[in-house]
Structure formats: structure tokens, C-alpha cells
DRENDO-1510 file (C-alpha; in Angstrom, 1 decimal, always signed):
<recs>
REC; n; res; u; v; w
REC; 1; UNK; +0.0; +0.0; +0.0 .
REC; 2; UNK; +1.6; +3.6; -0.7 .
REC; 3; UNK; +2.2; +5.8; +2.1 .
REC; 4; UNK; +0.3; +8.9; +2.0 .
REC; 5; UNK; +1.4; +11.9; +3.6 .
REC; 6; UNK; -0.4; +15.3; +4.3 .
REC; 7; UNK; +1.7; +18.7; +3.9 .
REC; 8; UNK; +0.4; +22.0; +5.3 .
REC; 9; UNK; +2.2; +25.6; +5.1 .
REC; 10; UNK; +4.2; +27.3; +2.6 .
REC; 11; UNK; +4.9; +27.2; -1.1 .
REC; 12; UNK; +7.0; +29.6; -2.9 .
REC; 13; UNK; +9.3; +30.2; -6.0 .
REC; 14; UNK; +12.8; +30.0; -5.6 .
REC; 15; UNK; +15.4; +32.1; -7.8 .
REC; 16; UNK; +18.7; +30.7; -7.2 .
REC; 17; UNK; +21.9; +31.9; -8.6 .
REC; 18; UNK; +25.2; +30.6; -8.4 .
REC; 19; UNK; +28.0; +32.6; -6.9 .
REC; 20; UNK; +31.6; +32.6; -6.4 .
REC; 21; UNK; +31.4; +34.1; -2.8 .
REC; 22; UNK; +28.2; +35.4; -0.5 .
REC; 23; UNK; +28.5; +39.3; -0.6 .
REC; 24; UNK; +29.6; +40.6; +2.4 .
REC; 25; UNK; +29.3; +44.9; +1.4 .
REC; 26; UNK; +28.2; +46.7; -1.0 .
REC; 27; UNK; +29.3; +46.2; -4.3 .
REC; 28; UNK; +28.5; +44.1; -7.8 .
REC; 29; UNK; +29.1; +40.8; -9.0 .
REC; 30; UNK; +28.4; +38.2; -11.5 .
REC; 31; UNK; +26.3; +34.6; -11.0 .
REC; 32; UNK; +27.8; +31.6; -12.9 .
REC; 33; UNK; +24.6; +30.1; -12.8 .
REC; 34; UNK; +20.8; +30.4; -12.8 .
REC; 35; UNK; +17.7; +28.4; -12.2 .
REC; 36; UNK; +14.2; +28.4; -11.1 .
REC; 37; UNK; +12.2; +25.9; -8.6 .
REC; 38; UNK; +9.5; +25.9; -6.4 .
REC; 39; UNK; +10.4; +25.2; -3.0 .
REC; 40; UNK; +8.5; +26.4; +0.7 .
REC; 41; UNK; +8.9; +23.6; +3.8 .
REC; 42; UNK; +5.7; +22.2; +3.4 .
REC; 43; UNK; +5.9; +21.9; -0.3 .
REC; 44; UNK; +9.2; +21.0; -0.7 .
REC; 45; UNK; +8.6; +18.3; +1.8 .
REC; 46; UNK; +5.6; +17.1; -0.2 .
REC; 47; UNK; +7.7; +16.6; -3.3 .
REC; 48; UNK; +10.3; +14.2; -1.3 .
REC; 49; UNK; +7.0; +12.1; -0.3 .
REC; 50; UNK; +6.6; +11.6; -3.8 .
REC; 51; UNK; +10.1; +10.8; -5.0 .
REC; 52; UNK; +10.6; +8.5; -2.2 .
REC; 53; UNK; +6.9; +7.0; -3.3 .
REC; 54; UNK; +4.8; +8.1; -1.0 .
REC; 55; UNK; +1.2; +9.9; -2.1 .
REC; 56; UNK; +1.7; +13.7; -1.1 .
REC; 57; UNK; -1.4; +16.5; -0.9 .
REC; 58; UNK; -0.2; +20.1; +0.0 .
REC; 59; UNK; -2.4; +22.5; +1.7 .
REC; 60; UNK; -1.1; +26.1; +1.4 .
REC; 61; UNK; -2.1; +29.2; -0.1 .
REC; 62; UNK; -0.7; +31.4; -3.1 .
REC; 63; UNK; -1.6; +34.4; -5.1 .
REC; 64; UNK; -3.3; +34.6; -8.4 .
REC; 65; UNK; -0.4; +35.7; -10.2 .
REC; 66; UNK; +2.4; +34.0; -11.9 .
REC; 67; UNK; +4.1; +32.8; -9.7 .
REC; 68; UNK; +1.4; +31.3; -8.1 .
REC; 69; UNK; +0.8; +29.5; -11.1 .
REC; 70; UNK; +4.3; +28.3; -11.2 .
REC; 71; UNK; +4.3; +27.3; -7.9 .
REC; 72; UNK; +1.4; +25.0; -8.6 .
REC; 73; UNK; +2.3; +24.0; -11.9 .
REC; 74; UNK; +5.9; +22.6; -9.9 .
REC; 75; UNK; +4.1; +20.4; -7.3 .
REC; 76; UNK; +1.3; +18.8; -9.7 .
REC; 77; UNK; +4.8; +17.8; -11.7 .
REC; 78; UNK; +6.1; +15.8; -9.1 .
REC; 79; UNK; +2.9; +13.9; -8.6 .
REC; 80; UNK; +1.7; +16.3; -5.4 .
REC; 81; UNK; -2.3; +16.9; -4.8 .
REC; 82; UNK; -2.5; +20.2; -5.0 .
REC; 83; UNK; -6.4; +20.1; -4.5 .
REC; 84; UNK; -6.2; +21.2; -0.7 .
REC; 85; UNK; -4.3; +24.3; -1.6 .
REC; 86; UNK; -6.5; +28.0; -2.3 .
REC; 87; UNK; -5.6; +30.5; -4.7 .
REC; 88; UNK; -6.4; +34.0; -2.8 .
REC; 89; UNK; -7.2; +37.0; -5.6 .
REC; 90; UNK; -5.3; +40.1; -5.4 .
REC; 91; UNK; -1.8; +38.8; -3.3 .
REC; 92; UNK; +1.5; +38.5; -4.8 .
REC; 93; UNK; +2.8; +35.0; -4.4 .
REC; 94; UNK; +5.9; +33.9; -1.9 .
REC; 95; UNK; +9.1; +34.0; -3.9 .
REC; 96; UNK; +12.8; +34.1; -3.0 .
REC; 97; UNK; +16.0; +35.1; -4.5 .
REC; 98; UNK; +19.1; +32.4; -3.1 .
REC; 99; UNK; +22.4; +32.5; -3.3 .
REC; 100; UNK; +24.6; +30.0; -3.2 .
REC; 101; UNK; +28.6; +30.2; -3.3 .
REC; 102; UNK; +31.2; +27.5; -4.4 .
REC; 103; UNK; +31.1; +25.8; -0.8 .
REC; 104; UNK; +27.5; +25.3; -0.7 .
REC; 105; UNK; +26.6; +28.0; +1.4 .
REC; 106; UNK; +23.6; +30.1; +1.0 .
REC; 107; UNK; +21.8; +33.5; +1.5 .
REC; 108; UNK; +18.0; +33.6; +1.4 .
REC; 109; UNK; +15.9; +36.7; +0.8 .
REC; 110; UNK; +12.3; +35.4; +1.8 .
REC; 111; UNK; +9.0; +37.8; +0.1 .
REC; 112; UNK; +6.2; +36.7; +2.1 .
REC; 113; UNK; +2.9; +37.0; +0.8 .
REC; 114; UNK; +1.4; +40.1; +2.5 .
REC; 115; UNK; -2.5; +40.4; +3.3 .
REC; 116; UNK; -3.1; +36.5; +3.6 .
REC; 117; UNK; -6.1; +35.9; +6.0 .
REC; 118; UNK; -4.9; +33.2; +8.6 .
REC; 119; UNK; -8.6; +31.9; +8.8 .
REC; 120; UNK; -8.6; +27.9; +8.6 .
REC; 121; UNK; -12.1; +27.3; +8.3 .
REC; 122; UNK; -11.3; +26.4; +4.7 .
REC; 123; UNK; -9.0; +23.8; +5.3 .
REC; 124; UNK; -10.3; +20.6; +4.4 .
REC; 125; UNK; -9.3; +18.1; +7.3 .
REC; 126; UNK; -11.3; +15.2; +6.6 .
REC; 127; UNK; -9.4; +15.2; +3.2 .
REC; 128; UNK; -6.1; +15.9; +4.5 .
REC; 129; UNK; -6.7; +13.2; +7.3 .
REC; 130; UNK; -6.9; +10.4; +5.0 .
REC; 131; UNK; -3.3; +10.0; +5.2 .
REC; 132; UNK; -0.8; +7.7; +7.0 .
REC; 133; UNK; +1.4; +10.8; +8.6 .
REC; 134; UNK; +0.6; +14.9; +8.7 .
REC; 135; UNK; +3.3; +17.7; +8.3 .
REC; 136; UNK; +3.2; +21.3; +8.5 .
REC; 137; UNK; +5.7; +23.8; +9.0 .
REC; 138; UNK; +5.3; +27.1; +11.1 .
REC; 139; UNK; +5.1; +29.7; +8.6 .
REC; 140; UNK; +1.5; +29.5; +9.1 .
REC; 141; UNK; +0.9; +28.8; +12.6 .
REC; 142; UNK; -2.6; +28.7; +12.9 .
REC; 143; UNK; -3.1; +26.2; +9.7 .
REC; 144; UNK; -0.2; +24.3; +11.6 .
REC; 145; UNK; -1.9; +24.0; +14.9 .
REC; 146; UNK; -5.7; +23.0; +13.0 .
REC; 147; UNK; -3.6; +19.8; +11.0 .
REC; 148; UNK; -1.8; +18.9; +13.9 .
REC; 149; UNK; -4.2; +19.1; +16.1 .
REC; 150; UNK; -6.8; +16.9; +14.1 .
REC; 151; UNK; -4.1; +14.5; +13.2 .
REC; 152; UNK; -2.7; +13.6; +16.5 .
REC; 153; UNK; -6.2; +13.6; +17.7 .
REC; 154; UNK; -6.6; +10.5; +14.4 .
REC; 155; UNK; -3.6; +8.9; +15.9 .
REC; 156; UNK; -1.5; +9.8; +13.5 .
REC; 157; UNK; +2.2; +11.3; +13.2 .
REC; 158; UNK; +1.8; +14.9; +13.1 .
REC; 159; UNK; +5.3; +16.5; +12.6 .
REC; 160; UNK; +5.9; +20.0; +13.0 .
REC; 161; UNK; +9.0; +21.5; +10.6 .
REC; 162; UNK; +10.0; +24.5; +13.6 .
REC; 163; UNK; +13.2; +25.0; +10.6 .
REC; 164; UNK; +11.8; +28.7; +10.2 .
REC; 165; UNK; +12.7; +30.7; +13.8 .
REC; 166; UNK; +9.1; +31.9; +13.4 .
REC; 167; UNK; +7.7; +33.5; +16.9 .
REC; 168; UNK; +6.7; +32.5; +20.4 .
REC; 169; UNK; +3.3; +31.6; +18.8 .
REC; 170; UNK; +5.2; +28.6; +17.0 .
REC; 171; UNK; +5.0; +26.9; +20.5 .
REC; 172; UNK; +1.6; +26.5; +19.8 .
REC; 173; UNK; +2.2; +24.3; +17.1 .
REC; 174; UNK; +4.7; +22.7; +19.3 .
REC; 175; UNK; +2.1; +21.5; +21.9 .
REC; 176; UNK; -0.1; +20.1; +18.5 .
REC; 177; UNK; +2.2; +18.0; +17.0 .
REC; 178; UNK; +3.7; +14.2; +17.9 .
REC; 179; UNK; +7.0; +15.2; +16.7 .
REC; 180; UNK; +8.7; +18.6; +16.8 .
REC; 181; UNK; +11.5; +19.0; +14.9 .
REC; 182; UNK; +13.6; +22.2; +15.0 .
REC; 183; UNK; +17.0; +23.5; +12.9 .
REC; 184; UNK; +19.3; +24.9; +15.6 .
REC; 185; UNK; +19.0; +28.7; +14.9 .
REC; 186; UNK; +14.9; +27.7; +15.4 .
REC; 187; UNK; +15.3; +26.1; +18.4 .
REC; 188; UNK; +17.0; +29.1; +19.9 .
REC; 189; UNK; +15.2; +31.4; +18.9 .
REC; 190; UNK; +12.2; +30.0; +20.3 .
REC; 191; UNK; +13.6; +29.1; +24.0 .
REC; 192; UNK; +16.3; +31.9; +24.2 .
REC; 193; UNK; +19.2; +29.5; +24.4 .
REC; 194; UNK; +22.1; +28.4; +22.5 .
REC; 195; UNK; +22.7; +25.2; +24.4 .
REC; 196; UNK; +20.9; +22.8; +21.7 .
REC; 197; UNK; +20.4; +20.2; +24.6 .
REC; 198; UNK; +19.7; +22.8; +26.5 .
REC; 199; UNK; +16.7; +24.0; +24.6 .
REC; 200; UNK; +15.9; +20.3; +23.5 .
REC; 201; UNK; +15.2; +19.8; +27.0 .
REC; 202; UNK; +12.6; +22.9; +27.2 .
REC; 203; UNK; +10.9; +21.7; +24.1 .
REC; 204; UNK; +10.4; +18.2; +25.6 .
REC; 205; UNK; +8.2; +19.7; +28.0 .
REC; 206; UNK; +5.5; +20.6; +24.9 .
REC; 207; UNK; +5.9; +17.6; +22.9 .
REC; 208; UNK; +6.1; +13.8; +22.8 .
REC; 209; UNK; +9.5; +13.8; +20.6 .
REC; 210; UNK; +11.5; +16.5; +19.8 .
REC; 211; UNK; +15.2; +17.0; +17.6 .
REC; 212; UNK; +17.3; +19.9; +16.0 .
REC; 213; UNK; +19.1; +19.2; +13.2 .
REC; 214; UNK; +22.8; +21.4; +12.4 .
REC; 215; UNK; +24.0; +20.8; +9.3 .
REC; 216; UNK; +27.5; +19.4; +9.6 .
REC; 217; UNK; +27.0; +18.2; +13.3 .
REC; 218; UNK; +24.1; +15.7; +12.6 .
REC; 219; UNK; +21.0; +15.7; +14.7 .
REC; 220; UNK; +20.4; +15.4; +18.3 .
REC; 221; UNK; +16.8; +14.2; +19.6 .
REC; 222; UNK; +14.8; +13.2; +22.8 .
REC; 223; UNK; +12.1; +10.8; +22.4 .
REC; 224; UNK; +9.6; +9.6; +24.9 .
REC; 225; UNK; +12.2; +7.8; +26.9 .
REC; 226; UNK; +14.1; +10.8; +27.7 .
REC; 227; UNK; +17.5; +10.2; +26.8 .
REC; 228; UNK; +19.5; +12.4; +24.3 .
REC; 229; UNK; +20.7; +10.6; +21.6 .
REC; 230; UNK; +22.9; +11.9; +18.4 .
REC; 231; UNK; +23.0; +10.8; +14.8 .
REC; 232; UNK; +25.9; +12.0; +13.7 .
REC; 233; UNK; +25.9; +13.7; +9.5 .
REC; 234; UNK; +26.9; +11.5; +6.8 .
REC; 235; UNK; +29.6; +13.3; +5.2 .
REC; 236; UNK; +29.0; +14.3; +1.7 .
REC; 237; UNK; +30.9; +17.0; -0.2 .
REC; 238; UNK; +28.3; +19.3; -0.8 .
REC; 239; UNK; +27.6; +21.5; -3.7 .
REC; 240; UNK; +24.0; +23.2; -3.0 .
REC; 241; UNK; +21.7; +22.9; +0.6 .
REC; 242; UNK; +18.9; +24.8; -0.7 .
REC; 243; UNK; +15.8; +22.7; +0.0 .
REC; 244; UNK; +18.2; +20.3; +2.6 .
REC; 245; UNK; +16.1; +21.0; +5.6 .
REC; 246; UNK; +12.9; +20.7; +3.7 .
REC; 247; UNK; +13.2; +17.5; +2.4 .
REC; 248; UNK; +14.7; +16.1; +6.3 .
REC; 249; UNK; +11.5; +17.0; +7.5 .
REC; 250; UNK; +9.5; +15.5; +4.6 .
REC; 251; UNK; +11.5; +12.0; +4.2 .
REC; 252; UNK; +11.1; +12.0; +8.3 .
REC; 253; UNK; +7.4; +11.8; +8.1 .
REC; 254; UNK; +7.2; +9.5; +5.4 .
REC; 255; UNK; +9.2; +7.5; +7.4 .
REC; 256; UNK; +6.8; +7.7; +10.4 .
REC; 257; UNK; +3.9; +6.6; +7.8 .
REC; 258; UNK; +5.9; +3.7; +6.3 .
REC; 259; UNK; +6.0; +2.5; +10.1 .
REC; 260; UNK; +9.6; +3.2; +10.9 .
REC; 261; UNK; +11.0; +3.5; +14.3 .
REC; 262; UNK; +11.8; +7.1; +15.1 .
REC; 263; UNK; +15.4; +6.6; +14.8 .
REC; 264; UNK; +15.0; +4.7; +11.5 .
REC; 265; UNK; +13.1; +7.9; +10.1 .
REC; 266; UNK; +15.7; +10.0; +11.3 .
REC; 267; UNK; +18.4; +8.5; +9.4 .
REC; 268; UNK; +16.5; +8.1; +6.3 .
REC; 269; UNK; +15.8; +11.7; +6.2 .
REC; 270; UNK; +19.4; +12.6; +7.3 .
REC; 271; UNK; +20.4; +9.9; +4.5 .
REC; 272; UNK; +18.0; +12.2; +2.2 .
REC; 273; UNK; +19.2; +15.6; +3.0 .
REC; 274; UNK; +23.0; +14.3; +2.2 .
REC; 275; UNK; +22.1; +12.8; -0.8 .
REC; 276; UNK; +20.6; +16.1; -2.2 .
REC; 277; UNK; +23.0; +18.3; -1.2 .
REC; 278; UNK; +25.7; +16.6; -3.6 .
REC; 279; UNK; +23.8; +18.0; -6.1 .
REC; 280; UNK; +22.5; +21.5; -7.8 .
REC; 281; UNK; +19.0; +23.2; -9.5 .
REC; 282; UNK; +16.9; +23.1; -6.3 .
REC; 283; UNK; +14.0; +20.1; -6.9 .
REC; 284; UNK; +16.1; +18.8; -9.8 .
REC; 285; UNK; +18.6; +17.2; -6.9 .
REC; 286; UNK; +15.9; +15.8; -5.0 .
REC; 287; UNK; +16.7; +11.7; -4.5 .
REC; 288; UNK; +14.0; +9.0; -5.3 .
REC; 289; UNK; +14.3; +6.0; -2.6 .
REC; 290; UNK; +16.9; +4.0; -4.9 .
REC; 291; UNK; +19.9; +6.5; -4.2 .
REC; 292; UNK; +18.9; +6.6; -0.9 .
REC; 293; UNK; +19.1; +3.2; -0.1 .
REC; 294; UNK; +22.1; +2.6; -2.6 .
REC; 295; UNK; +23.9; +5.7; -0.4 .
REC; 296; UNK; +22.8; +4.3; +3.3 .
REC; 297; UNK; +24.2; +0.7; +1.7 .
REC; 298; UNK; +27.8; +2.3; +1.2 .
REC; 299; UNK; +29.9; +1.0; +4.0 .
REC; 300; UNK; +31.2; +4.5; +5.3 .
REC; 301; UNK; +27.3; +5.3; +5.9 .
REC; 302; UNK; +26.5; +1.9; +7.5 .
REC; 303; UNK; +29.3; +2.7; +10.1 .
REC; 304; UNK; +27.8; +5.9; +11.2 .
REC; 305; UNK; +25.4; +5.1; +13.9 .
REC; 306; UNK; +23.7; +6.4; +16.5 .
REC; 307; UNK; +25.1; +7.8; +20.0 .
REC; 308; UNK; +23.1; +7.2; +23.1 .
REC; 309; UNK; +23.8; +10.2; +25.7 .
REC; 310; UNK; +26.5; +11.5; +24.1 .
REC; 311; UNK; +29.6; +13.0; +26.3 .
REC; 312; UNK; +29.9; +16.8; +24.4 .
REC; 313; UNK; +27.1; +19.2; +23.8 .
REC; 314; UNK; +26.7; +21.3; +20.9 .
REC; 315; UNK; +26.7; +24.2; +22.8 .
REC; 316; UNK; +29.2; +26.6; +22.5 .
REC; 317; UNK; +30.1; +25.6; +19.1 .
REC; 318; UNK; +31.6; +22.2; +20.5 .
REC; 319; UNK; +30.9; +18.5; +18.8 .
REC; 320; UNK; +28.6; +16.1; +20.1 .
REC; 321; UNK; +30.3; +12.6; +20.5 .
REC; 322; UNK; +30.5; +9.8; +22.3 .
</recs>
């Protein structure tokens, strides 16, 4: 049977250029490269569903401009329902101009949609409810808490993507969802800390399972047994990130709905995010399930594994190990 997997929150249109270094003052310079994709957590993560083979709806809302059109033009490519989402007249579409520099690095410059009504009476649950796992991401907090919500209520996994720093009304969504999972700059921004476990701990208080995610340094998590455990990041040279954390938080639920074990979902979607970052164009580096697996079956990845109550803390800029 194929996994199904409900996405709620936002969409957008990505501009990405290729740079030899971020800007740093003012000044002018030259891209190498160009390319359009859709992207937005939610939507981005409902594209992974689909190239890992997984059924994917995504609930979100978009102007009636170009863009827009684009936007949902992308996801019905991929194979995304995009039957739950609502076209509001008169607002300009989310977009955002990346850059992205030799290393892999990137700078985002977000355009929100302005004017958007945060009313979810629209929202159709019973639709997005016939689903295995739920997802939404905190850019709209009040559709996020309504999924959530109804899908924990169901029984099911109801994953929150806290990647975005958002505000103190993200901890709404928090206290929704089954699983929280937060990038680092999120997490601190939320509970005031830089201590990762630190602010790991405080989020454990609002949810059943909780985990940041940092790049380079893996991801640390607390599940409903309590104990901090680490999975360290497969080591890839990476050429783009854009879309990285997106597609963590997509594979993760997907995992959930297949019936994985919370650590099992985690390295999948840590197995995803590598994969993708090895290569460029946004979507167009987005893994199907075969290079997953044929990447977690190299030997160098089968030896990274996970560490139970690790010895070092992020904090500080320090390594987590064991």
C-alpha cells in the first residue's frame, strides 16, 4: 500500500543563482549560474514524499499571479495533490532570491505574501486526514496547529518543521504536534538559548518527541524515553543545501507513515538531505528512494550510527560525541 502523507504551510518560487562568494558589502558581481524551482517547507517536503513513493497533498495558499501558477504548476509535476491548496485573488505569491557560493553555502531573501487571511475554516481536514502521517511547518501557525491538532487527535504522526525561527506563537504548534523537529537557529530562537540540549530539554516539556538538526553536526533528539541521543551527518561534499532542511523533515514523516522507528526515520531523512546536497538546481537534486538506499548501503554510511547520551554538547560551538 503507498504511504500517503499530508503537507500543510508554505509554497514559494525559488530564484537561485550561483555565486563565487556570498557578498559581504556593497558592491556588484556576476552569478555563474541560474535556475528556477518551487520550493516552501511544506511543499518542498511534499515533493520528497513523492520521489521517495509516498502519495503527497499540499495544503497552502498562493496568489493569483504568476508565480502562483508556477508554484502550482511545480508540485502537480512531481505527482503532489494540490487540491487542498487555495488561490487568494489580489496577493503576490511567496518568492525568494538564493544565493549559493562555491562551498555550498547560501543567503535567502524570503518575500512573504502580505494580506493573507490566517482563517482555517477552509482547510479541508477530513481530506487531508486520509493519510498515514501529517506535516506542517510554522510559517503559518494557525493552519499548523488545526492539522496537527486533528491528526494527533486520528492517531497519527503529526510533525511539525519549527526550521523557520518563526515566533513564540510557533509553541503553539509545538504543543499540536507528535514530533517537533527544529533546525538549531529555530530552536534558539524560540527558548532563548544556545545550548541545543539545553533547549531540547525545554521543548520536551510541549511535545512527545522532539530533535534539532545542524547541518555538519548531525541531529540530536529526545524521544519519549528521555535520553538524548545523536545521529551523527553522513559526510558528503556538498555543492547546494537549498531545500536540505525541507526534504529532512519531509523524508522524516514519510518515514513515520511507512512505520519506521523514530530513529529509522531519522536516518532516512538525514540519508536524504545528504544525498541532495551533492547536487545543484533546487527540486532537480531531490533523491527518489533508490539512491537513498544505494547511499545508506555504502559501507562508510552503515558505520555511522547512533550515540546514546553523548559526552559533548553542541553548545558553544563544541561536537557532540560519544
Amino acid at each position: 500500500m503507498t504511504v500517503k502523507v499530508s503537507c500543510l504551510g508554505g509554497g514559494v518560487l525559488d530564484l537561485i543563482y550561483g555565486v563565487d562568494h556570498l557578498p559581504s558589502e556593497d558592491g556588484k558581481s556576476s552569478a555563474r549560474s541560474y535556475a528556477e524551482s518551487g520550493g516552501g517547507m511544506a511543499a518542498n517536503a511534499a515533493v520528497i514524499v513523492s520521489r521517495l513513493g509516498g502519495q503527497a497533498n499540499w495544503c497552502g495558499r498562493v496568489g493569483d499571479d504568476d508565480k502562483g501558477k508556477r508554484i502550482l504548476e511545480g508540485l502537480r509535476h512531481e505527482g503532489v495533490d494540490v487540491e487542498t491548496a487555495r488561490t487568494v485573488p489580489g496577493i503576490q505569491s511567496s518568492h525568494s532570491i538564493v544565493l549559493k557560493d562555491l562551498a555550498g553555502n547560501r543567503a535567502i531573501i524570503l518575500y512573504r505574501a502580505e494580506g493573507v487571511d490566517p482563517d482555517t475554516s477552509w482547510i479541508p481536514l477530513d481530506r487531508l486526514l486520509d493519510a498515514d502521517a501529517v506535516l506542517a511547518d510554522n510559517r503559518w501557525v494557525e493552519g499548523a496547529v488545526a492539522l496537527l491538532t486533528a491528526g494527533r487527535a486520528k492517531g497519527l504522526p503529526a510533525v511539525l518543521d519549527a526550521d523557520s525561527a518563526g515566533d513564540d506563537s510557533t509553541l503553539d504548534a509545538v504543543r499540536a504536534s507528535t514530533h517537533a523537529v527544529f533546525s538549531a537557529p529555530g530552536l534558539a530562537a524560540l527558548f532563548k538559548t544556545n545550548d541545543p540540549v539545553k533547549g531540547l530539554r525545554e521543548a520536551k516539556k510541549f511535545a512527545p518527541f522532539v530533535a534539532v538538526t545542524d547541518g555538519r553536526r548531525g541531529v540530536l533528539w529526545i524521544g519519549s524515553d528521555e535520553v538524548l541521543r545523536h545521529l551523527p551527518a553522513f559526510k558528503v561534499d556538498a555543492v547546494e543545501t537549498v531545500g536540505a532542511g525541507d526534504i529532512f523533515h519531509g523524508a522524516f514523516a514519510y518515514g513515520l507513515g511507512v512505520g519506521m522507528s523514530e530513529e529509522e526515520a531519522l536516518r532516512l531523512a538525514s540519508a536524504t538531505a545528504a544525498v541532495k546536497c551533492t547536487g545543484e538546481g533546487g527540486r532537480r537534486s531531490f533523491p527518489d528512494m533508490a539512491h537513498v538506499q544505494a547511499f545508506l548501503g555504502a559501507p562508510e554510511n552503515v558505520a555511522i550510527t547512533t550515540i546514546t547520551e553523548p559526552t559533548k554538547a553542541w553548545g558553544n560551538g563544541g561536537n557532540t560525541n560519544g
